[in-house]
BADRENLUM-107103 format. One record per residue (C-alpha): residue in one letter; x, y, z. Coordinates in steps of 0.2 Angstrom, whole numbers, padded with zeros to 4 digits, always signed. Example, Ala and Ser with C-alpha at 12.3 -4.5 7.8 and 13.67 -1.06 7.14 Angstrom:
REM residues 2
a+0062-0022+0039/s+0068-0005+0036/
//
This chain:
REM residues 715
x+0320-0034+0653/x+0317-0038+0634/x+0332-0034+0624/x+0327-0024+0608/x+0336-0027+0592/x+0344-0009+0592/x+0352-0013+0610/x+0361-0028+0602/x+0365-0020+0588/x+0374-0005+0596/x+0381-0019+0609/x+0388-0029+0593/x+0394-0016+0584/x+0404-0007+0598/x+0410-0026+0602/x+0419-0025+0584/x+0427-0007+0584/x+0445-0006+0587/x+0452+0006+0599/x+0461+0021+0593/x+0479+0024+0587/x+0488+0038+0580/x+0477+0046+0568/x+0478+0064+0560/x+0460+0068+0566/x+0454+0084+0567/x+0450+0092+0585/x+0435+0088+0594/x+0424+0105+0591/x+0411+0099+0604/x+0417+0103+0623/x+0413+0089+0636/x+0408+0077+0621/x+0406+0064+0636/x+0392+0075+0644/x+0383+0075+0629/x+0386+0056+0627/x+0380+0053+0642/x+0363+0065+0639/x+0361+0052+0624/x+0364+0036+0635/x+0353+0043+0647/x+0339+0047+0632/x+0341+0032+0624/x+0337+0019+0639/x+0323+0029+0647/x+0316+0025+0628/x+0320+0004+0632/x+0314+0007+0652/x+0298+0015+0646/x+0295+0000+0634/x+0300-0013+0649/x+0288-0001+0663/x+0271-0004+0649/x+0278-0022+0652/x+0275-0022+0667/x+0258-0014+0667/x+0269-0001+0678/x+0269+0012+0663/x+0258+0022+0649/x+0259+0026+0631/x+0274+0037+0628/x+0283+0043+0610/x+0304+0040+0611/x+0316+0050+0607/x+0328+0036+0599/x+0335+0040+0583/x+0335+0060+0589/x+0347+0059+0602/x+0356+0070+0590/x+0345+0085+0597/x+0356+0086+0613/x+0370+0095+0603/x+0355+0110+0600/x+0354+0110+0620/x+0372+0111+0622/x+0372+0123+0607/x+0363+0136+0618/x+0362+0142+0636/x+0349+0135+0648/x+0340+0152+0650/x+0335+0151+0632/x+0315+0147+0631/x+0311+0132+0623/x+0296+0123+0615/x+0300+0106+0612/x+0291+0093+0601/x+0288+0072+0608/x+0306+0066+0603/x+0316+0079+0614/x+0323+0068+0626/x+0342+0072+0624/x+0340+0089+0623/x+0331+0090+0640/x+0343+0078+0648/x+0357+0088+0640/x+0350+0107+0648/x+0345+0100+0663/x+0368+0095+0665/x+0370+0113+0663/x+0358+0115+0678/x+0363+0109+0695/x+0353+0100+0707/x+0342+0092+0693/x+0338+0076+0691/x+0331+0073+0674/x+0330+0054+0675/x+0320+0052+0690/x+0311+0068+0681/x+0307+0059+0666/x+0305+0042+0673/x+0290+0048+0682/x+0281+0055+0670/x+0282+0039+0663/x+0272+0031+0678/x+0260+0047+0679/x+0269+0049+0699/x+0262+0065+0705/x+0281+0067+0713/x+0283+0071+0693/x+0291+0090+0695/x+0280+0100+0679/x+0264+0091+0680/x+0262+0082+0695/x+0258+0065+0686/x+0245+0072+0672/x+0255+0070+0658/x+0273+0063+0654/x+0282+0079+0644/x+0296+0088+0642/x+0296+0103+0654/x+0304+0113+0667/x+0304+0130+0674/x+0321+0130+0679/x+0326+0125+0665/x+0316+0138+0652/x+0308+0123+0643/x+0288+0125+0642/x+0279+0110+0642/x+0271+0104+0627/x+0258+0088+0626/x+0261+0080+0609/x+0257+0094+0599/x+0258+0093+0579/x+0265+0111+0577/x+0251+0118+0589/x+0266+0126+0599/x+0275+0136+0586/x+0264+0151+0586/x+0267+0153+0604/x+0287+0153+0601/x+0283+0167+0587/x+0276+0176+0603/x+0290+0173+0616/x+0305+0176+0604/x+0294+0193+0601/x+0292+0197+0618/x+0310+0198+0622/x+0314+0214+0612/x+0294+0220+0617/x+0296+0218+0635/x+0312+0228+0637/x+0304+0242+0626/x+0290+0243+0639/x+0300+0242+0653/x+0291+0225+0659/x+0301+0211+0667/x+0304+0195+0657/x+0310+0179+0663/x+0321+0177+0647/x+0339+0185+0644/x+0340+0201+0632/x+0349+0193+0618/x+0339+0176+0621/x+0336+0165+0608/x+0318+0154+0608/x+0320+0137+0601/x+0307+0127+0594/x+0308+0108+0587/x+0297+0099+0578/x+0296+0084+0567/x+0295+0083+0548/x+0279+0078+0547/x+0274+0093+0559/x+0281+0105+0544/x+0266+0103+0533/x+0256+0106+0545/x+0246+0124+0542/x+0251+0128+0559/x+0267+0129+0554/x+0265+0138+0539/x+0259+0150+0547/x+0269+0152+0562/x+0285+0152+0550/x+0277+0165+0540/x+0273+0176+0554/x+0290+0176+0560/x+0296+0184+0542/x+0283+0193+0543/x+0288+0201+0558/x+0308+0202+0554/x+0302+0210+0533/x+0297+0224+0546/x+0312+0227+0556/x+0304+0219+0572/x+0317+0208+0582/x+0311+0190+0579/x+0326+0180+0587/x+0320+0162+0585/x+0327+0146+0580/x+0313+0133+0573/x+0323+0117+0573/x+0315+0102+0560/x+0320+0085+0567/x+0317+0077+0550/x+0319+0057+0554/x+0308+0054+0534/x+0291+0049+0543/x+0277+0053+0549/x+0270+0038+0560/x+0267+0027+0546/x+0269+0040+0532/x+0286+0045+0524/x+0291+0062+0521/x+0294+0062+0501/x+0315+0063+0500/x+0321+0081+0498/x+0306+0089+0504/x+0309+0100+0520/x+0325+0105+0511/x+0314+0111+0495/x+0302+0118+0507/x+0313+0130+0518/x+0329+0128+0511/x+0327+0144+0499/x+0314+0157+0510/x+0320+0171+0509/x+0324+0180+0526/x+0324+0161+0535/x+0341+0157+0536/x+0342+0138+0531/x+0355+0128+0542/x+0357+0109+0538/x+0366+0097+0548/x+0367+0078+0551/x+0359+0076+0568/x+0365+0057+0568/x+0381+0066+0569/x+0385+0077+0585/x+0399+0084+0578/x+0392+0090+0565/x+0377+0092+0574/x+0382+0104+0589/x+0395+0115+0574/x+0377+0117+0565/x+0366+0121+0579/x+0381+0134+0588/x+0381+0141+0570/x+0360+0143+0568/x+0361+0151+0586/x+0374+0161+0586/x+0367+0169+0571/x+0352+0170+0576/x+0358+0178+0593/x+0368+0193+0584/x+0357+0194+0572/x+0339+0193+0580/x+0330+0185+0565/x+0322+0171+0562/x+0334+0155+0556/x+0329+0135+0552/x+0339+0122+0558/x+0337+0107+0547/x+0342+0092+0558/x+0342+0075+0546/x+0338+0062+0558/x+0332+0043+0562/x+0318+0036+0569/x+0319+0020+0578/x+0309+0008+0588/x+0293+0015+0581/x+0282+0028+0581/x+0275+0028+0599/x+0269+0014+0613/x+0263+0001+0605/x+0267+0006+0585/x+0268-0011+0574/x+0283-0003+0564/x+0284-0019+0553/x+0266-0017+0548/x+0273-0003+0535/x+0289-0003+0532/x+0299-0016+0525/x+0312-0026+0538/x+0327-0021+0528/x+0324-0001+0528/x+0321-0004+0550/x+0336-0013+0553/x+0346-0001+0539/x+0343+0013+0551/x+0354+0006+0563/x+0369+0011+0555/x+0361+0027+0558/x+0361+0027+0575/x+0368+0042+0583/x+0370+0037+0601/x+0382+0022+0591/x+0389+0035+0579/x+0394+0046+0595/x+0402+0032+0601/x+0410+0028+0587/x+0418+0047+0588/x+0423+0044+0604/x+0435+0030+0601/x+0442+0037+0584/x+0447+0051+0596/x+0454+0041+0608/x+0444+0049+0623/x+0434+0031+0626/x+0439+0013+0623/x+0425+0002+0615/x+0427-0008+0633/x+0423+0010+0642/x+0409+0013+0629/x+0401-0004+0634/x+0405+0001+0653/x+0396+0017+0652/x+0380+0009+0643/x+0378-0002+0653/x+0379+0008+0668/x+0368+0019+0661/x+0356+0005+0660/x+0358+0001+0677/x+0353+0019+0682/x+0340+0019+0673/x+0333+0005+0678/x+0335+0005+0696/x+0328+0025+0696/x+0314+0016+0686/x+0310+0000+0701/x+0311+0013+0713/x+0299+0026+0705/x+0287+0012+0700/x+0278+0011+0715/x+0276+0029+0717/x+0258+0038+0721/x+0247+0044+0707/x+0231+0055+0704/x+0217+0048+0714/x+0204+0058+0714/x+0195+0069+0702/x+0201+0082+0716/x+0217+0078+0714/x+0218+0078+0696/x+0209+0096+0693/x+0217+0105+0707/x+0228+0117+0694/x+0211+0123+0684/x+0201+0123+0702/x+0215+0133+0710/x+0216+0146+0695/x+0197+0148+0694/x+0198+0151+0715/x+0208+0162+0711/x+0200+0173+0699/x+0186+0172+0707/x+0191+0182+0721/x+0196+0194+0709/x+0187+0212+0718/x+0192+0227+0708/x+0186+0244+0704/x+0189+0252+0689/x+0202+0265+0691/x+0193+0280+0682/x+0178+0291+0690/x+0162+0282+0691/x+0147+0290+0683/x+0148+0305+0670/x+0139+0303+0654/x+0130+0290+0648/x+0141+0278+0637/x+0137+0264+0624/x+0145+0245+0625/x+0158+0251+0613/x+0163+0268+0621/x+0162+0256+0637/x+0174+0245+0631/x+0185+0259+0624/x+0186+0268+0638/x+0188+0252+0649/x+0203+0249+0638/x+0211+0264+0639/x+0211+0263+0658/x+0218+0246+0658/x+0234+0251+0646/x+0237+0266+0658/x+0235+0255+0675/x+0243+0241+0668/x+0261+0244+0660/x+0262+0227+0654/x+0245+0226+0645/x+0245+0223+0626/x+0230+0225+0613/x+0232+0220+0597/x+0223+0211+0582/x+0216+0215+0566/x+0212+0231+0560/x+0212+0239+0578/x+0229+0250+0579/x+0226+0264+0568/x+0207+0261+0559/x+0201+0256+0578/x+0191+0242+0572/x+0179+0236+0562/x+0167+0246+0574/x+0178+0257+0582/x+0179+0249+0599/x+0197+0253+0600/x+0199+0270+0592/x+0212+0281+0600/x+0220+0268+0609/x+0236+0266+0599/x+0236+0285+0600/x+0236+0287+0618/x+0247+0271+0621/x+0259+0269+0608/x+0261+0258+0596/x+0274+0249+0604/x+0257+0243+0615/x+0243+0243+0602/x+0246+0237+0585/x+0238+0228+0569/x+0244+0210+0566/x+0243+0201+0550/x+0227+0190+0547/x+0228+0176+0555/x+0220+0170+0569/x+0232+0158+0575/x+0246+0168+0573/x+0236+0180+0585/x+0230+0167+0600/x+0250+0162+0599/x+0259+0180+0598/x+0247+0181+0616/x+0251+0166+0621/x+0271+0168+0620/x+0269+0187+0626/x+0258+0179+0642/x+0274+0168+0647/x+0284+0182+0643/x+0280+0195+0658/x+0264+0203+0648/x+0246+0203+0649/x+0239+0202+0632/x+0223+0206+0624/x+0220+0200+0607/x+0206+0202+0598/x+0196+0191+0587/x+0188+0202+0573/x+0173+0189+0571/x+0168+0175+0582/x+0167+0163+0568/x+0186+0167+0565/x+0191+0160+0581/x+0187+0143+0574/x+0201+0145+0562/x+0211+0144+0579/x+0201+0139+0591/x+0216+0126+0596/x+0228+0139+0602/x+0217+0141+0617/x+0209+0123+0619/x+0225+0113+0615/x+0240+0125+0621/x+0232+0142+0632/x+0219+0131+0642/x+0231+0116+0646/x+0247+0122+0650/x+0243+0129+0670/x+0235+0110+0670/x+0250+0102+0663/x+0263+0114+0673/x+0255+0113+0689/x+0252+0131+0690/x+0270+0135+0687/x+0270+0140+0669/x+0254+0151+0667/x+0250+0162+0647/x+0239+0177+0655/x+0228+0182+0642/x+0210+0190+0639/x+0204+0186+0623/x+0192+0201+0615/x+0178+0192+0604/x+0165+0203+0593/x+0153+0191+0589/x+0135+0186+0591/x+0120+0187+0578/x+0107+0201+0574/x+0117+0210+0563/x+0110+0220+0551/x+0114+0216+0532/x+0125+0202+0537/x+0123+0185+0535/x+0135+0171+0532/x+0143+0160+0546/x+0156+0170+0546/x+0152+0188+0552/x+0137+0183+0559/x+0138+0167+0570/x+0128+0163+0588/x+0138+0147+0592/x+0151+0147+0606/x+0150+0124+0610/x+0167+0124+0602/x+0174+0137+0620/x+0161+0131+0633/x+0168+0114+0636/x+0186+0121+0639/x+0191+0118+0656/x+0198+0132+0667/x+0193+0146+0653/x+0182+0161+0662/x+0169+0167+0648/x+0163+0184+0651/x+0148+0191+0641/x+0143+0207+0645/x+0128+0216+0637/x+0126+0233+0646/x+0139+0247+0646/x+0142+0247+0664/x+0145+0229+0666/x+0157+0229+0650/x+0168+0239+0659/x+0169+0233+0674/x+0169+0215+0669/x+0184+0219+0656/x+0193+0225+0671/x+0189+0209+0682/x+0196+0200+0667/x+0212+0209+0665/x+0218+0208+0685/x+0210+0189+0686/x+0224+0185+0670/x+0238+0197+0679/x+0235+0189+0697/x+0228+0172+0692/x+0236+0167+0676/x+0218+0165+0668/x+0214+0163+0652/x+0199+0175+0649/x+0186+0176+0633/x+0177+0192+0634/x+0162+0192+0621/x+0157+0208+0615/x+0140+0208+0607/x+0141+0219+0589/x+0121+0223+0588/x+0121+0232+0605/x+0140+0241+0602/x+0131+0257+0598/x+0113+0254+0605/x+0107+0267+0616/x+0089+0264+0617/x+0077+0250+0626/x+0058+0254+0625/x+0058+0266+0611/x+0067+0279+0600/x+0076+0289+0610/x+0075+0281+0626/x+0092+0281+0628/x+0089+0268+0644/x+0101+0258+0637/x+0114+0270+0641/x+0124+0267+0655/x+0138+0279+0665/x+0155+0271+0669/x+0152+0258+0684/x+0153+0262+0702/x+0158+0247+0710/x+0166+0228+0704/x+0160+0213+0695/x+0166+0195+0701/x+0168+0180+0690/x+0153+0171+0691/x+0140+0184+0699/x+0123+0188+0688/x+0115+0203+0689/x+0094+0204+0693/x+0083+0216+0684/x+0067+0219+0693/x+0059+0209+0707/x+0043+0200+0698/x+0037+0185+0708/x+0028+0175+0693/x+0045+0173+0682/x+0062+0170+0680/x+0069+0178+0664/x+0088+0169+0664/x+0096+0176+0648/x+0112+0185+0643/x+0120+0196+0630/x+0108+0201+0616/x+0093+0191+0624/x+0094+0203+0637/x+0088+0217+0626/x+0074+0209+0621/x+0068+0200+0637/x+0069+0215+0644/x+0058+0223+0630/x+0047+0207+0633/x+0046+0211+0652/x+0037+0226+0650/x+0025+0220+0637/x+0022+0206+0651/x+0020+0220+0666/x+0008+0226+0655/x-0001+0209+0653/x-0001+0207+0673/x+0014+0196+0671/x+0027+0202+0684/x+0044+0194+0678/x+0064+0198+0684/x+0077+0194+0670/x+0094+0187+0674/x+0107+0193+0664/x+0120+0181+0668/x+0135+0188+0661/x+0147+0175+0662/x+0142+0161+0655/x+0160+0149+0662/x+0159+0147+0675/x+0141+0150+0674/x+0132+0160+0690/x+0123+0145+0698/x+0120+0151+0714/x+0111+0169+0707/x+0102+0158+0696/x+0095+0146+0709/x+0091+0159+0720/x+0082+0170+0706/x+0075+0154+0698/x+0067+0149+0717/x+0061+0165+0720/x+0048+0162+0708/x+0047+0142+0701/x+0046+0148+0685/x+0061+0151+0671/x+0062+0155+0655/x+0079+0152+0648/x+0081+0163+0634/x+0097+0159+0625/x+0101+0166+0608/x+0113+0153+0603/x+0108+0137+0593/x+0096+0124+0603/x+0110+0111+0602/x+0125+0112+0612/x+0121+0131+0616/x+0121+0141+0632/x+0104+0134+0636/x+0109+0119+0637/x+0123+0120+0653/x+0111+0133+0663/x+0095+0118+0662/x+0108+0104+0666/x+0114+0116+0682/x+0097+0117+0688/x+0092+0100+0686/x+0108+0096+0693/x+0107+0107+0710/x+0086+0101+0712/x+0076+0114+0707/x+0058+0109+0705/x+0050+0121+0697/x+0044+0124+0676/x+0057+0128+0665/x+0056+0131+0646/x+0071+0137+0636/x+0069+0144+0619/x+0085+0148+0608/x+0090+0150+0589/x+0086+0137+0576/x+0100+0124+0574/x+0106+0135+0558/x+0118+0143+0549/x+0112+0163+0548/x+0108+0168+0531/x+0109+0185+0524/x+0095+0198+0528/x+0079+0197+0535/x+0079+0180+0531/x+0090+0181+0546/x+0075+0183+0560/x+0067+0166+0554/x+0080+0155+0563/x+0085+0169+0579/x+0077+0170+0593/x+0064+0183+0592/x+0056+0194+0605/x+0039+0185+0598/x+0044+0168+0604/x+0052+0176+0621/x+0035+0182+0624/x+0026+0169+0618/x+0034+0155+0629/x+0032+0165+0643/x+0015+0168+0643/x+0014+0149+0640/x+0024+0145+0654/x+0014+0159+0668/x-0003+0152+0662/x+0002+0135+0664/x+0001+0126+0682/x+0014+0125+0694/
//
């Protein structure tokens, strides 16, 4: 294998020292220093195996740890029932837990991630990371602070859960550690999550988390300016700032008991400053020389703190440079022999194979069957009081069920969907957050790890674009990169849609949903009609309790408090509380025509209902689809609707590009059906304020229009 220039450093260097004598050294605070020592070892030659495996073809990309092996003193600083969200470079703090732990085997854990085995114990060979149940660490991909809202969540949950009297898998006096790089700091995900934390301790709330900043001074090829993280967090008032050398693990591991010890008694929010080095490059096959000069790489040497440690060690006396050398090497020898062994092991080979985690979980909601537990029928309710009713059942039935958002706790929302809720549950179980959508998706995402069921909402639909990531990059992934053992429960309340009156804007009145419809594994429901509101929002909350899923529920804010259909006073838009279930992925038919199929949902099927009748009255028999979930999208009802006539209209009131419209044509070319089909949808179109609105939305003119079209013309 290659030798880098860091090994023969650390081999020359060592070579040189001179064994201890009688010193007036002070004692060795760390306890089993030659553990850690050995967790840094271990870190630092699955670093120089990973870059001998890509050698060989026989590995992938992967980012080191080297020059962070400082970051196993944090591990040893805390217990291994501590959750903890770790960043790319945190390969001595996982082999340094998973000693704690016995029966582990964190080399052969790590080495096949490296070669994508599907033996790999967290994510069966779909992506090398840091994770284990066992062990409390959550997997995380290489996130840029995408994880730290979550940790905001979990370090929450541990006081909430007990308060509720919902089991949690973390200790009562946990501490939730999250590590990130210095780069990672400026990142408004950060920001944020930091700031949510104070936020959350300025009000007396138990926040007990410990963000840890492995500052090595560079981001990929971008140096962090001197002083900055320092400047930046060093003086927040209510973070308690901790700075250590993490090149050093003695100061290190006093620095890191310090932060979470303090953070344990006190249950507050702390910061954990860790100076530390980055060698060997960014990640794979970085060109580290193509931005920084030859001098400043090799300077960092001296920095090295697997060589520091073992320059502590013989100052101490406990290891003789010989013995350091001996242990090295035979760590090198581990490693590589665990490496040749695991090199050849089996990966993904199929698309099967590779999808099983999202296919199981969306199996698995699907056979969701549930009945809402209130009394069918009563009085007619609209979508909102629908909902509101739907919710309150679901905080009753369901002790571990959260709502909380913007606005909704005490005002009840923007549109009153969820008035009386905090007064019927508490507000230990409904509550206002502060406004920010990421801090929101990751308070659910931490509580859905945590032993709850949350249900966030999103005030706008545009807004979730401020954070869309928490779901596509961390909510989505993580039953795909845990292999189902780590799963974030979660149904995710949306008001959105267009056709508000008076509104305009992309912001409070927006028809795109592209940016959630390509999410693997995410269950999109989109009710329209009282009935199936509630009956869906139930389906949603036992598929995320039973199946893990990740659930967005669109709610469209024109129909909230419609009653009518026809005409004034109608009222046939009015529906009483549901009699039976609604699975995942079943539409629902409105009338039996036999010239046209109507596939539609949301607010398209108000109006091509409307259009319906006007067609009835033309001689135009149609039935209209309301599909109701739009991921995974009905296919079967909609083949069998869209047969029973050879003709479909798909009436989608999202833009023409990348819309809803767009998947339900694809799905029945893709499945062979040989009939007409037209699609009308909303112009490709911000929505402007006004009436000025109804020129680029889909209409009930055009509705009708096309389908007329499409009846007079031949089959």
């Amino acid at each position: 294998m290659t030798i880098e220039p860091i090994d023969s450093y650390f081999t020359a260097t060592v070579s040189a020292l001179t064994a201890a004598g009688p010193r007036d050294l002070p004692a060795l605070s760390v306890p089993n220093p030659l553990a850690l020592f050995d967790a840094q070892l271990g870190s630092r030659h699955l670093d120089l195996t990973a870059r001998w495996l890509r050698s060989q073809g026989r590995g992938f990309y992967t980012i080191g740890s080297s020059g962070h092996e400082g970051n196993a003193a944090v591990a040893a600083a805390l217990r291994p029932s501590d959750p903890a969200l770790l960043h790319y470079r945190s390969g001595g703090f996982y082999l340094a837990r998973a000693a704690q732990v016995d029966g582990s085997d964190p080399l052969r854990d790590v080495l096949l991630g490296l070669v994508a085995a599907t033996a790999e114990p967290i994510s069966g060979g779909r992506h090398k990371v840091f994770g284990r149940h066992d062990l409390s660490i959550i997997p995380q991909t290489s996130t840029i602070a995408s994880h730290l809202p979550r940790s905001v969540g979990v370090a929450f949950s541990i006081a909430r859960t007990r308060k509720l009297g919902v089991a949690c898998p973390w200790p009562e006096d946990a501490v939730t550690v999250c590590s990130f790089g210095d780069a990672s700091a400026n990142h408004s995900t950060t920001v944020g999550a930091v700031n949510a934390a104070l936020h959350a301790a300025y009000q007396g709330l138990p926040m007990p988390l410990l963000f840890v900043c492995e500052d090595n001074g560079i981001g990929i090829s971008t140096p962090t300016p001197r002083g900055w993280i320092a400047r930046a967090y060093g003086d927040r008032q209510g973070l308690r700032y901790f700075a250590a050398d993490g090149c050093d693990v003695v100061d290190a591991f006093d620095t890191a008991r310090a932060a979470a010890d303090w953070v344990r008694r006190e249950r507050k929010p702390a910061f954990l400053h860790l100076r530390t080095v980055r060698l060997m490059g960014h990640a794979g096959t970085d060109y580290e020389q193509a931005y920084r000069r030859p001098a400043d790489i090799v300077a960092d040497y001296e920095r090295d703190p697997v060589l520091n440690t073992a320059r502590t060690l013989v100052a101490h006396g406990i290891l003789t440079p010989e013995q350091v050398l001996e242990r090295y090497e035979g760590k090198r020898a581990e490693v590589m022999g665990l490496a040749r062994e695991v090199s050849g092991c089996p990966q993904l080979d199929s698309a099967t194979a590779v999808m099983q985690p999202l296919r199981d979980t969306l199996d698995d909601a699907r056979a969701v069957s549930v009945i809402a537990p209130g009394e069918p029928g009563g009085p007619p309710l609209t979508l909102a009081l629908a909902i509101n009713r739907a919710l309150q059942e679901v905080l009753q039935a369901h002790p571990e069920t959260i709502v909380f958002g913007e606005d909704i706790a005490r005002k009840g929302g923007v549109y009153g969907v969820t008035r009386g809720l905090q007064a019927a549950a508490g507000p230990a179980r409904v509550f206002d957050t502060l406004l920010d959508e990421q801090t929101i998706l990751g308070l659910a995402l931490g509580a859905g790890v945590s032993g709850l069921v949350p249900i966030p909402e999103i005030q706008y639909l545009a807004y979730l674009h401020n954070a869309a990531d928490q779901i596509r990059g961390e909510g989505a992934t993580l039953q795909f990169f845990s292999n189902r053992q780590y799963r974030n429960p979660m149904v995710v309340r949306i008001a959105g849609y267009g056709y508000q009156k008076g509104f305009g804007g992309h912001f409070h009145n927006d028809d795109s949903i592209a940016a959630i419809r390509d999410i693997p594994g995410v269950v999109i429901a989109s009710p329209a009609r009282p009935d199936d509101a509630a009956a869906m929002l139930h389906t949603c909350v036992t598929a995320a309790k039973t199946a893990g899923a990740v659930c967005i529920y669109l709610e469209p804010i024109a129909l909230y408090h419609t009653k009518d259909l026809h005409a004034d006073g109608d009222q046939q838009w009015l529906a009483p509380y549901p009699q039976g279930p609604v699975r995942i992925g079943a539409a629902r038919t409105y009338g039996d025509g036999a010239d046209l199929t109507i596939l539609t949902f949301a607010n398209g099927l108000w109006m091509s209902l409307r259009v319906a009748r006007r067609l009835e009255q033309a001689g135009i028999a149609a039935r209209v689809v309301d599909l109701r979930w739009l991921s995974p999208l009905p296919v079967e009802d909609m083949l069998r609707e869209a047969e029973a006539t050879g003709r479909v209209l798909i009436v989608d009131e999202t833009r023409r590009t990348g819309g809803v419209g767009e998947g339900v044509l694809a799905e029945l070319s893709d499945h062979g059906f040989t009939g007409r089909v037209q699609r009308v949808s909303s112009a490709d179109s911000f929505i402007p304020l006004g009436d000025a609105a109804l020129e680029v939305l889909l209409s009930e003119d055009t509705i009708e229009a096309a389908a007329v079209k499409l009846v007079g013309e031949p089959a």
